[in-house]
NUTI-83788 format. One line per 4 residues: for each residue x, y, z of N, C-alpha, C. Coordinates in nm, 4 decimals. Atoms other than C-alpha are relative to their C-alpha. Example, Ala and Ser with C-alpha at 12.3 -4.5 7.8 and 13.67 -1.06 7.14 Angstrom:
0.0890,-0.1190,0.0000,1.2300,-0.4500,0.7800,0.0900,0.1200,0.0000 | -0.0820,-0.1190,-0.0060,1.3670,-0.1060,0.7140,-0.0770,0.1090,0.0730;
This chain:
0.0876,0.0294,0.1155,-1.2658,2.7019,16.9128,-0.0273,0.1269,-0.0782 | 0.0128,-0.0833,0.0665,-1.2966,2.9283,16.6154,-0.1697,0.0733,0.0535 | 0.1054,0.0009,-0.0156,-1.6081,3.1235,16.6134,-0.0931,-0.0414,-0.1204 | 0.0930,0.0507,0.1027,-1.7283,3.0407,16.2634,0.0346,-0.1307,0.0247;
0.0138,0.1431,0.0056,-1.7344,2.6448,16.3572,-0.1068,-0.0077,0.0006 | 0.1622,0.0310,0.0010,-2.0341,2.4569,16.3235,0.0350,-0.0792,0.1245 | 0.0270,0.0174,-0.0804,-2.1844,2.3175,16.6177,0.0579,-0.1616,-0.0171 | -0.0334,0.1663,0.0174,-2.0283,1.9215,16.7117,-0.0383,-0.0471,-0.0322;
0.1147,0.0764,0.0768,-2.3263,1.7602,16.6703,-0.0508,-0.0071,-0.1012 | 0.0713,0.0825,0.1656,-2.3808,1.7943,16.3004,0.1304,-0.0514,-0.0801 | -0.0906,0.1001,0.0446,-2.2292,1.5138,16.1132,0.0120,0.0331,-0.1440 | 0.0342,-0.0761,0.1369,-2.1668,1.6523,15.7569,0.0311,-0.1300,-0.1121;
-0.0349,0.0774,0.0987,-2.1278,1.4364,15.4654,0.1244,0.0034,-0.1108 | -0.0940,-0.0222,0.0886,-1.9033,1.6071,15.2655,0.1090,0.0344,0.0715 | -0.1797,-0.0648,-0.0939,-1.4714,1.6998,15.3563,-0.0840,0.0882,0.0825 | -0.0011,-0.1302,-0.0426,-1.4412,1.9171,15.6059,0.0756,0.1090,-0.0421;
-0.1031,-0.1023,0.0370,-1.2770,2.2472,15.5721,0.1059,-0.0596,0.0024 | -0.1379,-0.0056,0.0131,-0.9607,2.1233,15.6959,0.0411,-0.1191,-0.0780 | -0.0328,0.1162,0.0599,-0.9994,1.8079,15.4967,-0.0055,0.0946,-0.1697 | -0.0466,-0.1135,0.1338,-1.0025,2.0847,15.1900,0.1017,0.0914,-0.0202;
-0.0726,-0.0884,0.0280,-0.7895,2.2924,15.2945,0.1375,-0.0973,-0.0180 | -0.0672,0.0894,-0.0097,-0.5477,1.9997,15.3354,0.0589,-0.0229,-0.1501 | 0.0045,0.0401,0.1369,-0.5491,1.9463,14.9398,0.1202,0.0786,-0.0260 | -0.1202,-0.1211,-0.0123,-0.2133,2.0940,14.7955,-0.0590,0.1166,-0.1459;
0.0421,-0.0899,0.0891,-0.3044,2.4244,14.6276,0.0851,-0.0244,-0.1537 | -0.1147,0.0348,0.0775,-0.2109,2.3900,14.2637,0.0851,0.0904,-0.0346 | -0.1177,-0.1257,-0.0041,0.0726,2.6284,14.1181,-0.0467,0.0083,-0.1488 | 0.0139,-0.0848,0.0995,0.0768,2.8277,13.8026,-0.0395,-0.0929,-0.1461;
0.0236,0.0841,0.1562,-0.1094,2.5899,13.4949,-0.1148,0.0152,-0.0486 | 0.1257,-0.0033,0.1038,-0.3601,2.5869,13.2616,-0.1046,-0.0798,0.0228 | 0.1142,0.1287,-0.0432,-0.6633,2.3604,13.3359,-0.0161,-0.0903,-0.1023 | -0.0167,0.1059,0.1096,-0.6497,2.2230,12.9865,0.1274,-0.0792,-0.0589;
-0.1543,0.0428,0.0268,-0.2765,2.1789,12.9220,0.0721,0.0077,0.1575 | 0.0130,0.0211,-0.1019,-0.1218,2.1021,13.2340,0.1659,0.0627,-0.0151 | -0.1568,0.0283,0.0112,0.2392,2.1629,13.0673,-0.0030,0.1738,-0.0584 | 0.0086,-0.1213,0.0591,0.1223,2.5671,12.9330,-0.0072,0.0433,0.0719;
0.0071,-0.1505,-0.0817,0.1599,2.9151,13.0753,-0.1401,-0.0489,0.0860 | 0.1375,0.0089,-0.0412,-0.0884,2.9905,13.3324,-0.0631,0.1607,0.0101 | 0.1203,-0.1050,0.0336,-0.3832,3.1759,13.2242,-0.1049,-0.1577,0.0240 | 0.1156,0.0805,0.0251,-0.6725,2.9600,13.3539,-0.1317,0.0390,-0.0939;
0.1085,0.0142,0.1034,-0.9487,2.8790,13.1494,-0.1528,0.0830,0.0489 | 0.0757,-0.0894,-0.0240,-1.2371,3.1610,13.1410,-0.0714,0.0020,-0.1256 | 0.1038,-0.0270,0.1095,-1.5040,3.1120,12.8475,-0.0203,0.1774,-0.0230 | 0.0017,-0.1647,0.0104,-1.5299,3.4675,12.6918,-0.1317,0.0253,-0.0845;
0.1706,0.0165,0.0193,-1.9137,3.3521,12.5918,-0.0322,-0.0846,0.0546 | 0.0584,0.1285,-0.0801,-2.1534,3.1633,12.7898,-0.0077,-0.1026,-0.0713 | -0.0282,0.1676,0.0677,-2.1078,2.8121,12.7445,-0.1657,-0.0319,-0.0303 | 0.1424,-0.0062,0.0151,-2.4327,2.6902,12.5706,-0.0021,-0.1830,0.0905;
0.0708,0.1405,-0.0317,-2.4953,2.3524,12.7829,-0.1254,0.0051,0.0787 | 0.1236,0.0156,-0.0475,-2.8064,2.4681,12.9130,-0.0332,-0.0116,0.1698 | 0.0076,0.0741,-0.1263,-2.7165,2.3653,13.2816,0.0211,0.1173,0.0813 | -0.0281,-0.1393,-0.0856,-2.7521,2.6608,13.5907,0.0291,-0.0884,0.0792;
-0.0251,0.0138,-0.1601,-2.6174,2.5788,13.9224,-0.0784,0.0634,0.0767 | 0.1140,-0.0472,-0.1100,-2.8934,2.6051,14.1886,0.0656,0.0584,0.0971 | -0.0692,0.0075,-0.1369,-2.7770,2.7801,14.4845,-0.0843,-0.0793,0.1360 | 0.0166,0.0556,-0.1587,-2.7987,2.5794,14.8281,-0.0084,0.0194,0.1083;
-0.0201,-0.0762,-0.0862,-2.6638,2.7353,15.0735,0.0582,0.1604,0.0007 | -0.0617,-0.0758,-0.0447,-2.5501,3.0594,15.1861,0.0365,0.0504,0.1027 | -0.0087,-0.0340,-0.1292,-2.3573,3.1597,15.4840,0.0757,0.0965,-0.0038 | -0.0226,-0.1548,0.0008,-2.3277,3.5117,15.5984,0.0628,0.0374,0.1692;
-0.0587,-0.0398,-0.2025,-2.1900,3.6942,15.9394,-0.0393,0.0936,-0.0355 | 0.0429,-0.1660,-0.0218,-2.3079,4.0108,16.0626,0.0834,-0.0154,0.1640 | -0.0896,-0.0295,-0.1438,-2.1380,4.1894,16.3674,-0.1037,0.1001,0.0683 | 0.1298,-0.0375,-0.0463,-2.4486,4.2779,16.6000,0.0565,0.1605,0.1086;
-0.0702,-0.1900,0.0190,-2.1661,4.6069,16.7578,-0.0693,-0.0733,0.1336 | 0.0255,-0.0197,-0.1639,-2.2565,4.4447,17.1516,0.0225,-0.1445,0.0476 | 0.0006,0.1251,-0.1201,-2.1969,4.1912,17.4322,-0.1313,-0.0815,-0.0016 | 0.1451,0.0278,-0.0507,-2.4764,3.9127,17.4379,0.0357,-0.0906,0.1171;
-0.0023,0.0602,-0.1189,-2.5784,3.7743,17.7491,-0.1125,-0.1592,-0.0742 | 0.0357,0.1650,0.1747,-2.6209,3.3630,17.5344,-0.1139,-0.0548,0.1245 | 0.0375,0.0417,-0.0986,-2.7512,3.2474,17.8753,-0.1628,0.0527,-0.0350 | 0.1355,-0.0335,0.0476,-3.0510,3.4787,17.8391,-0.1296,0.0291,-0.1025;
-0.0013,-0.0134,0.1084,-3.0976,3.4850,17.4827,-0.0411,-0.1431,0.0291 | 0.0638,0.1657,-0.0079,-3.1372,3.0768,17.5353,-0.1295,0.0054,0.0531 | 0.1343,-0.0082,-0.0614,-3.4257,3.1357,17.7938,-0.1109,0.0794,-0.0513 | 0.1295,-0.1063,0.0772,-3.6322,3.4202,17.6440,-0.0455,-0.0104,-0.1594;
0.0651,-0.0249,0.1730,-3.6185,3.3402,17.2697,-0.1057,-0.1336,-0.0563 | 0.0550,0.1157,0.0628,-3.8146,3.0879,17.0679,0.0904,-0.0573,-0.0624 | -0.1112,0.0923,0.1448,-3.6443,2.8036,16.8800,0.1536,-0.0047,0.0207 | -0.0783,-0.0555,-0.0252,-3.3407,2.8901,17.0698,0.0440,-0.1397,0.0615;
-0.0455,0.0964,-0.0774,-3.0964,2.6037,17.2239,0.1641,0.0427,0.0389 | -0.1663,0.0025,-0.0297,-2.7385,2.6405,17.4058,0.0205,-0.0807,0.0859 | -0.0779,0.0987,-0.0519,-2.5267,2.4121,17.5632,0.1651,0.0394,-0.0155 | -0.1533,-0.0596,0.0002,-2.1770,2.5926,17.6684,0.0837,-0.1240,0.0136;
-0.1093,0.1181,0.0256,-2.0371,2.2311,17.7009,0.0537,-0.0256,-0.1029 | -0.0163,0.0887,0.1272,-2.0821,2.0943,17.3686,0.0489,0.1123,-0.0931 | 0.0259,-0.1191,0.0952,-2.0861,2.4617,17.1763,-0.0429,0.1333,0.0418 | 0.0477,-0.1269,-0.1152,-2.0336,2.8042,17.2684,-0.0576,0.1124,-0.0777;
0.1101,-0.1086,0.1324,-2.3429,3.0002,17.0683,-0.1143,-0.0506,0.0322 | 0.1637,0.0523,-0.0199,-2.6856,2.9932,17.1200,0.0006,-0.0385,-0.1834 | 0.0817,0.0287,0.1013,-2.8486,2.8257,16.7994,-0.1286,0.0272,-0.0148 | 0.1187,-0.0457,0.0195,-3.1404,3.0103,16.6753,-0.0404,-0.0529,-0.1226;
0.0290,0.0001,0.1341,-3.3698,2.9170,16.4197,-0.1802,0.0646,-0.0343 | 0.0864,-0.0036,0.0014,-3.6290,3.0561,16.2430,-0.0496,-0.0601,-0.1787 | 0.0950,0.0594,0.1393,-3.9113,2.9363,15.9519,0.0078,0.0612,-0.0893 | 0.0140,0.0023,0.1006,-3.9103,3.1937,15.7174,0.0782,0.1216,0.0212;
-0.1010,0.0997,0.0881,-3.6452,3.2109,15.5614,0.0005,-0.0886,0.1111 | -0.0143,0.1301,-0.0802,-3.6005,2.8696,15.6693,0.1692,0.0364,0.0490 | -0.1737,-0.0013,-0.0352,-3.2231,2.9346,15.8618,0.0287,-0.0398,0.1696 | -0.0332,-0.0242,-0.1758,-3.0317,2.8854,16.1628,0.0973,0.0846,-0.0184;
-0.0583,-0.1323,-0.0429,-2.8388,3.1672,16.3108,0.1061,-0.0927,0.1717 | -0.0847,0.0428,-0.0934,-2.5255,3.1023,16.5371,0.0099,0.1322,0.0899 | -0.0621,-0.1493,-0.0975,-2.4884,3.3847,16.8649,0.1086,-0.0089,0.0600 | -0.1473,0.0054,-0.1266,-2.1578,3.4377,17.0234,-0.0120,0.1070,0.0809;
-0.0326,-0.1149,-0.1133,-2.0661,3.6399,17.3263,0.0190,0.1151,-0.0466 | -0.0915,-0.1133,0.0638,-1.8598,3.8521,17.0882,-0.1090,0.1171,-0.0217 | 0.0909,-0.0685,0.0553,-2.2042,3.9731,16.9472,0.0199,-0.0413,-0.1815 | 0.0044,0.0675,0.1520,-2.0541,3.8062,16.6169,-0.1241,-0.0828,-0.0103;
0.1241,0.1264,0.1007,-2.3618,3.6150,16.4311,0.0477,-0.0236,-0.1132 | 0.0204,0.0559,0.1279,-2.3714,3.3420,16.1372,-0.1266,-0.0572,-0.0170 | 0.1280,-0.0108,0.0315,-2.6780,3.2972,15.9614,0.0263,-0.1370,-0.1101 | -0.0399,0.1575,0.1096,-2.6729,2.9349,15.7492,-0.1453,-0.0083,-0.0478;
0.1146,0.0704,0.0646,-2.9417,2.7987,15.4845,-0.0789,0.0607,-0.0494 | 0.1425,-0.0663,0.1158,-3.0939,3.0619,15.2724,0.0717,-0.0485,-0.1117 | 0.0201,0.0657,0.1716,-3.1216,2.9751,14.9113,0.0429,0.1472,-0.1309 | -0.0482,-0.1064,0.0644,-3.0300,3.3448,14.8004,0.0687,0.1127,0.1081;
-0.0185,-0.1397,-0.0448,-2.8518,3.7019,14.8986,-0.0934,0.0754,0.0773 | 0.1355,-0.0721,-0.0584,-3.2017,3.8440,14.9808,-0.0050,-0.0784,0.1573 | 0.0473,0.1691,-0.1091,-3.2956,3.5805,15.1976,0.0951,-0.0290,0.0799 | -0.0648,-0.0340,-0.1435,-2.9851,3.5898,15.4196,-0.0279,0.1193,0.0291;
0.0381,-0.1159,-0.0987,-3.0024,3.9214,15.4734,-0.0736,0.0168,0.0306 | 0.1535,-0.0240,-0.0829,-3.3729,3.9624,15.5721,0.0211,-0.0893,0.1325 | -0.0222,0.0936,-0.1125,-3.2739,3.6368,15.7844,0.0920,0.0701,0.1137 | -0.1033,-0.0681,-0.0915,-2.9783,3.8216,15.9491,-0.0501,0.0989,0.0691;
0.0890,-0.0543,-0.0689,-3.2089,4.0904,16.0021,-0.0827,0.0024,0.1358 | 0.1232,0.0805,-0.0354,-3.4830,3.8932,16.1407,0.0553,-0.0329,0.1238 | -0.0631,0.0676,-0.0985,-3.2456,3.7183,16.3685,0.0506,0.1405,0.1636 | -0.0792,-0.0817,-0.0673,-3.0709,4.0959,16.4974,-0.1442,0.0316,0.0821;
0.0980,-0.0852,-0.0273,-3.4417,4.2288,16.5613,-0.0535,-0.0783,0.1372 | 0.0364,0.1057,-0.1232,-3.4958,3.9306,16.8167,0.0758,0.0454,0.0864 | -0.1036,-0.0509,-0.1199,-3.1691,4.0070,16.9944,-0.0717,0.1575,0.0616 | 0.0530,-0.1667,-0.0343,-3.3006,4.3850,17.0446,-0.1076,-0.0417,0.0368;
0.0853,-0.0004,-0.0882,-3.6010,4.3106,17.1565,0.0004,-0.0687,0.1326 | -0.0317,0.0818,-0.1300,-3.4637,4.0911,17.4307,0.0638,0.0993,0.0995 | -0.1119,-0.1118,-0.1003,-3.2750,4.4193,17.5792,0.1441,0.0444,-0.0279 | -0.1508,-0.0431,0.0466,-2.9793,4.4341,17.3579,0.0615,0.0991,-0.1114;
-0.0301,-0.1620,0.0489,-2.8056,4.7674,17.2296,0.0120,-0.0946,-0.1717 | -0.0551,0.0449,0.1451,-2.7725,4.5407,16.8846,-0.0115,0.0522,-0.1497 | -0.0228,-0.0152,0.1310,-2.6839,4.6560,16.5553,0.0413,-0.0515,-0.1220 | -0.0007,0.0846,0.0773,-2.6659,4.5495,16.2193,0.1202,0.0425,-0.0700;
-0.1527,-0.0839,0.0350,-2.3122,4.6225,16.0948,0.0859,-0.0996,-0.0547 | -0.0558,0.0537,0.0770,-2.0765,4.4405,15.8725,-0.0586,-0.1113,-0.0507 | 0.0802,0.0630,0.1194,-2.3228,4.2176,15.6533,0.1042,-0.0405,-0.0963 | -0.0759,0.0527,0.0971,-2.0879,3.9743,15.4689,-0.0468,-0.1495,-0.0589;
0.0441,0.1212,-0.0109,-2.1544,3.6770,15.2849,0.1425,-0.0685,-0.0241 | -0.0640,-0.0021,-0.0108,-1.9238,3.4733,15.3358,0.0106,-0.1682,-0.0541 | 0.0065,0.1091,0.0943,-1.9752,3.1212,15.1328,-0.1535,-0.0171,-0.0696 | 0.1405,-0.0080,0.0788,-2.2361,3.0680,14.8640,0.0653,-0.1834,-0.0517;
-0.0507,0.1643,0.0681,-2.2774,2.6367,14.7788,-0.1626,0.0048,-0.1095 | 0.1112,0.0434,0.0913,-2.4563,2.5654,14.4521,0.0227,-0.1274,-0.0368 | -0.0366,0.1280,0.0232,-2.5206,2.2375,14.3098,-0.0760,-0.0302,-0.1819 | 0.0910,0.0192,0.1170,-2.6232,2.0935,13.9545,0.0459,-0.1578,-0.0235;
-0.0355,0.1230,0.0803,-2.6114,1.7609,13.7395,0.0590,0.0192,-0.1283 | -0.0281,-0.0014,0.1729,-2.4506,1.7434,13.4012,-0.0847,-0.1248,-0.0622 | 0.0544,0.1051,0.0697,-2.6404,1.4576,13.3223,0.0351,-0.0610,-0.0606 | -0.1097,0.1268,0.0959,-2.3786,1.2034,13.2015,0.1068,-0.0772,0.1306;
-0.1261,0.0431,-0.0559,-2.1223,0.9485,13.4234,0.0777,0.0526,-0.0210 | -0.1213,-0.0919,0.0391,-1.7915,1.1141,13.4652,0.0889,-0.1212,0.0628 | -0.0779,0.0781,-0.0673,-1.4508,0.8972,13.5192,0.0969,0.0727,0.0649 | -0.0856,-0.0542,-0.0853,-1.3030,1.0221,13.7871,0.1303,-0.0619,0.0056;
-0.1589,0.0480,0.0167,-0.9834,0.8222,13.7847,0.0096,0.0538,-0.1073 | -0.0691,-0.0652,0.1424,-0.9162,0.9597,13.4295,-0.0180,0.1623,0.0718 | -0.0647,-0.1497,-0.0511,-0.9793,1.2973,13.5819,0.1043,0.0575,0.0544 | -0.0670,-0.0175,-0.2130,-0.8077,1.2850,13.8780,0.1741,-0.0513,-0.0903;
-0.1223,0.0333,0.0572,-0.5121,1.1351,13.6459,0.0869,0.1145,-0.0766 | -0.0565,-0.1027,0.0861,-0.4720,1.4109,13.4153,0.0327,0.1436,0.0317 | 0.0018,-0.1090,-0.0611,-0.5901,1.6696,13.6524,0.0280,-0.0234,0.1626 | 0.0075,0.0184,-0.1644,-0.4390,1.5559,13.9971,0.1035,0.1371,0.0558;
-0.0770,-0.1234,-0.0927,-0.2157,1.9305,14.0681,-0.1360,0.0558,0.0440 | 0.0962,-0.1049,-0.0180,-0.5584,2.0737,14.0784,-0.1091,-0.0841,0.1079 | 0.1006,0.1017,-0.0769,-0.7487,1.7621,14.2529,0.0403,-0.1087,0.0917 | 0.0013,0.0646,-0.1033,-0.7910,1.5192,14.5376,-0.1152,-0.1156,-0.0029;
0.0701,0.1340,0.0033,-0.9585,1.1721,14.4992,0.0470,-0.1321,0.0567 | -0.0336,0.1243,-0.0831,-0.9584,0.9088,14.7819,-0.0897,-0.0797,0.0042 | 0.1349,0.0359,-0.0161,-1.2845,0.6935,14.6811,-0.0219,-0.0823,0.0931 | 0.0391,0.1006,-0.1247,-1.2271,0.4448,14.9781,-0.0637,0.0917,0.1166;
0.0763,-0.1137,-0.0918,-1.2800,0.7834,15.2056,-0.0953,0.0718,-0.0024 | 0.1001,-0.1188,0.0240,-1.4967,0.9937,15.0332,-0.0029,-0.0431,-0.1428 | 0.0130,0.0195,0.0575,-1.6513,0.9027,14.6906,-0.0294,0.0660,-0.0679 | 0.0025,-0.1092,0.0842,-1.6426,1.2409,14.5087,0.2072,0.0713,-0.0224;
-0.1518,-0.0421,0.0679,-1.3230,1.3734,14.3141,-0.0277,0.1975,0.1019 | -0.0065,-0.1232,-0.0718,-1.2346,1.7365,14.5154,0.0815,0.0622,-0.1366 | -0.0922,-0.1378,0.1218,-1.0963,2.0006,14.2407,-0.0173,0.1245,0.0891 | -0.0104,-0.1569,-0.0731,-0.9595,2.3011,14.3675,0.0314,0.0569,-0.1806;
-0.0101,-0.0386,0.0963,-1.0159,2.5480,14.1144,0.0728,0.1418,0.0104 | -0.0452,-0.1193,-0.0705,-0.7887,2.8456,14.1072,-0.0738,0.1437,-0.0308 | 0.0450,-0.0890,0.0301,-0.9678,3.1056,13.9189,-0.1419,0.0335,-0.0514 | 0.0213,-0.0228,-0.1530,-1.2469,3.1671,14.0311,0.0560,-0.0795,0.1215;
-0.0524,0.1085,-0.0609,-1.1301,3.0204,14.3629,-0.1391,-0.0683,0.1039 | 0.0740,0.0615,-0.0061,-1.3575,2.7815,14.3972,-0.0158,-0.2281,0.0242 | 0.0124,0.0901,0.0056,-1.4162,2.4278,14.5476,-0.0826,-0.1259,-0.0877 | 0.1134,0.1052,0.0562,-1.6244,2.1378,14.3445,0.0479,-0.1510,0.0343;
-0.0019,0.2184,-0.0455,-1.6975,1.7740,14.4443,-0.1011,-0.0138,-0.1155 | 0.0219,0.0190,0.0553,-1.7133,1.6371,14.1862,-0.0573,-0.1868,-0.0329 | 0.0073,0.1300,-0.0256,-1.8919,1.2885,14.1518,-0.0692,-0.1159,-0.1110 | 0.0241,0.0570,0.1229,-1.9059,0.9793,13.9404,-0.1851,-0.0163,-0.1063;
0.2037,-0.0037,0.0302,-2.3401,1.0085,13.8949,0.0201,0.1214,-0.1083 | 0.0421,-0.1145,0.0971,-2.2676,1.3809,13.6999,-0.0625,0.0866,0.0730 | 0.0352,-0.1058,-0.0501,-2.3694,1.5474,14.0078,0.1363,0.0707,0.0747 | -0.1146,-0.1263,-0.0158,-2.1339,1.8641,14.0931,-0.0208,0.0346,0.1044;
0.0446,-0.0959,-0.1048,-2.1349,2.0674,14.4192,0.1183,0.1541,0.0225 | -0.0480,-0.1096,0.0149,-1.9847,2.4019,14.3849,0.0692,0.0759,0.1471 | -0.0078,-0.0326,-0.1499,-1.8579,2.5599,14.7465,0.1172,0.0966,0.0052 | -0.1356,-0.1068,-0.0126,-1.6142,2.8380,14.8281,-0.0395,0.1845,-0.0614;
0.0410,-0.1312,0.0619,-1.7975,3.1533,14.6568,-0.0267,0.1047,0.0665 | 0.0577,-0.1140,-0.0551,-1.8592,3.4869,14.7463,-0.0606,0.0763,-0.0203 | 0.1313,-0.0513,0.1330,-2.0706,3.6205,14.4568,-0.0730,-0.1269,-0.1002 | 0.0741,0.0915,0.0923,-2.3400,3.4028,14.2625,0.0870,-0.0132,-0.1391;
-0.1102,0.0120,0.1308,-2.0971,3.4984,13.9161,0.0983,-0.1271,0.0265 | -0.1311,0.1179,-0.0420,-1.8132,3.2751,14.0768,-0.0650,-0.1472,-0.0117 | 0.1283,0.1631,0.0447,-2.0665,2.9510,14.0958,0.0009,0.0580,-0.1247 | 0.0278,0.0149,0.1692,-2.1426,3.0149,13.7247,0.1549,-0.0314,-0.1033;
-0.1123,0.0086,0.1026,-1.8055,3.0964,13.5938,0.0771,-0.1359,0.0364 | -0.0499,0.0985,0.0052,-1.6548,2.7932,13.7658,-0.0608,-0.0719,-0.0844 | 0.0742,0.1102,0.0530,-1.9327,2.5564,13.6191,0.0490,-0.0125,-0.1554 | -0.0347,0.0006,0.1591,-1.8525,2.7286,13.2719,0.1150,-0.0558,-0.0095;
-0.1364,0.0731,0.0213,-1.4725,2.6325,13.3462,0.0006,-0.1061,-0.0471 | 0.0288,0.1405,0.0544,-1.5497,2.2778,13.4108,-0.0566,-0.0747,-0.0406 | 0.1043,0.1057,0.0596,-1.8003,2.1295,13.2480,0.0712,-0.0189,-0.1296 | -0.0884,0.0731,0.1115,-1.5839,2.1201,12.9131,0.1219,-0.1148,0.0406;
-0.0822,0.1226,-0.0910,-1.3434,1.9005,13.1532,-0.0464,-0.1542,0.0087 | 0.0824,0.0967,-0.0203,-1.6047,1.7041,13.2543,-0.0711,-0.0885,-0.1322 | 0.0390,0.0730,0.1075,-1.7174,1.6460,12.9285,0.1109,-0.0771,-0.0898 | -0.0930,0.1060,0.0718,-1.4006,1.4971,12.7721,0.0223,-0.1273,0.1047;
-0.0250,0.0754,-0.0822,-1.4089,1.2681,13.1262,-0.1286,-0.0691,-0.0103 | 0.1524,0.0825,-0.0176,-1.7685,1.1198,13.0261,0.0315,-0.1242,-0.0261 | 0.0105,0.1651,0.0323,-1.7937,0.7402,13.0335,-0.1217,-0.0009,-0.1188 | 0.0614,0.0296,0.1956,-1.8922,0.5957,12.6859,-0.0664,-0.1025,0.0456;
């Protein structure tokens, strides 16, 4: 089992990774002409529609630089649960920042569910300062973030079959399986589920810019795909 997996027991709603990664990457085209050079589409002024992408999540790793003993880390901490059957990481969580924190043996940690940059790292922090006080040489050492998910509405129906028609090198729409259109976007490279209500979900980022500049990409997309 990888070590960035999530734990069995949570049931997610949206693809999984490998049900994304699965999608066929598209090859060299334009997002508006499908049949032109490729230079994807990059607004060279902010688009005025008024609409930010909230961020949601962010998930970060830090490399704590020691051996943990998960066993004792389960017993001594608060909020703490392991189960080497089901999942091999203690699950920590704490209230503020609201997050959970994954421990491996390795001394690798992931830190899930802050709402900004700040806010994982204080969390990642927060999380290392527990390990050390339990008896462990731990350090705070490679600080990465390593997906940022934002989400917004455009506030209009979108037809996804007409999307998904014009734009299927770049997208993935199975509504009997999953009832959001998947666009892989190449530049930024960036996931969006995209869904017929006009709500968006952004996923794949590694800087807050990347959520924005995708949104600027597609929302002129989205807007020639509005139901009348």
């Amino acid at each position: 089992m990888s070590e960035y997996e999530g734990p069995p027991s949570v049931k997610l709603m949206a693809p999984s990774i490998s049900d994304l990664q699965s999608v066929p990457t598209p090859g060299p085209t334009n997002f508006y002409n499908l049949a032109s050079p490729a230079v994807p589409f990059t607004p060279s002024t902010p688009l005025d529609h008024g609409i930010e992408p909230q961020i949601q999540n962010i998930v970060s790793t830090v490399n704590l630089a020691c051996k943990l003993d998960l066993k004792k880390i389960a017993l001594h901490a608060r909020n703490a649960e392991y189960n080497p059957k089901r999942f091999a990481a203690v699950i920590m969580r704490i209230r503020e920042p609201r997050t959970t924190a994954l421990l491996f043996n390795s001394g690798k940690m992931v830190c899930t569910g802050a709402k900004s940059e700040e806010e994982s790292r204080l969390a990642a922090r927060k999380y290392a300062r527990v390990v050390q006080k339990l008896g462990f040489p731990a350090k705070f050492t490679e600080f990465k973030i390593q997906n940022m998910v934002g989400s917004c509405d455009v506030k209009f129906p979108i037809r996804l079959e007409g999307l998904f028609a014009q734009h299927g090198q770049f997208s993935h729409y199975e509504p009997e399986l999953f009832p959001g259109l998947i666009y892989r976007m190449v530049r930024p490279k960036i996931v969006l589920l995209i869904f017929v209500s006009g709500k968006v979900v952004l996923t794949g980022a590694k800087q807050r810019d990347d959520i924005h500049r995708a949104f600027d990409c597609i929302y002129p997309i989205l807007k020639n795909f509005r139901k009348k």
